[in-house]
Phi, psi and omega in degrees: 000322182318276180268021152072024190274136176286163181202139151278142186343325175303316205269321166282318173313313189290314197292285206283338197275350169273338162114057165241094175234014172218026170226162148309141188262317149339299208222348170072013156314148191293140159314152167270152187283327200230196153320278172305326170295299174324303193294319180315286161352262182320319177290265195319306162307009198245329177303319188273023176063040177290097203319277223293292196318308190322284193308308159331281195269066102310312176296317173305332197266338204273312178268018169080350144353113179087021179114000213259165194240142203272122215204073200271340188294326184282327168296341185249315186296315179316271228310334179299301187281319166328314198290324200298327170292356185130335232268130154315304186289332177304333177281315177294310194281336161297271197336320202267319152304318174317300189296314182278351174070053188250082194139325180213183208282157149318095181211102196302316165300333155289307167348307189275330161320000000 
């Protein structure tokens, strides 16, 4: 969550087997402990317009998560400006809600843009 880098399983495996199970394996910044610290985290990176944070917490806000109250117009305001920044998943996580009405009405030709 600190710096928001995806790493692979490998890349991760290697991190605990060395005991760093309570840093980033990225950036050695320290894991956050609660809720609130984790958001803090995630909000500075979003400050800085970082596309993965944006997306991130649009999820957090879409299934309701980190203390956060389940919230899709505000889940869709994120994944929008994430997708606008680059973000893939964000672009995906629009399409399906969108096609499928999963949170708001249902409207399949956007979906598919």
């Amino acid at each position: 969550v600190c710096c928001m880098k995806t790493l692979c399983n490998g890349c991760i495996l290697a991190a605990q087997r060395r005991g760093m199970n309570d840093i980033c394996p990225f950036c050695r910044t320290d894991l956050p402990t609660d809720e609130a610290s984790q958001l803090a985290m995630i909000q500075k990176r979003v400050d800085k317009g970082d596309a993965v944070a944006i997306y991130f917490l649009g999820n957090q806000y879409y299934y309701g998560m980190l203390g956060l109250a389940r919230d899709v117009p505000r889940a869709i305001e994120l994944w929008r400006e994430a997708a606008e920044l680059g973000s893939i998943n964000s672009h995906h996580h629009l399409g399906h809600i969108h096609y499928n009405g999963d949170g708001i009405e249902e409207d399949k030709p956007r979906g598919i843009l």
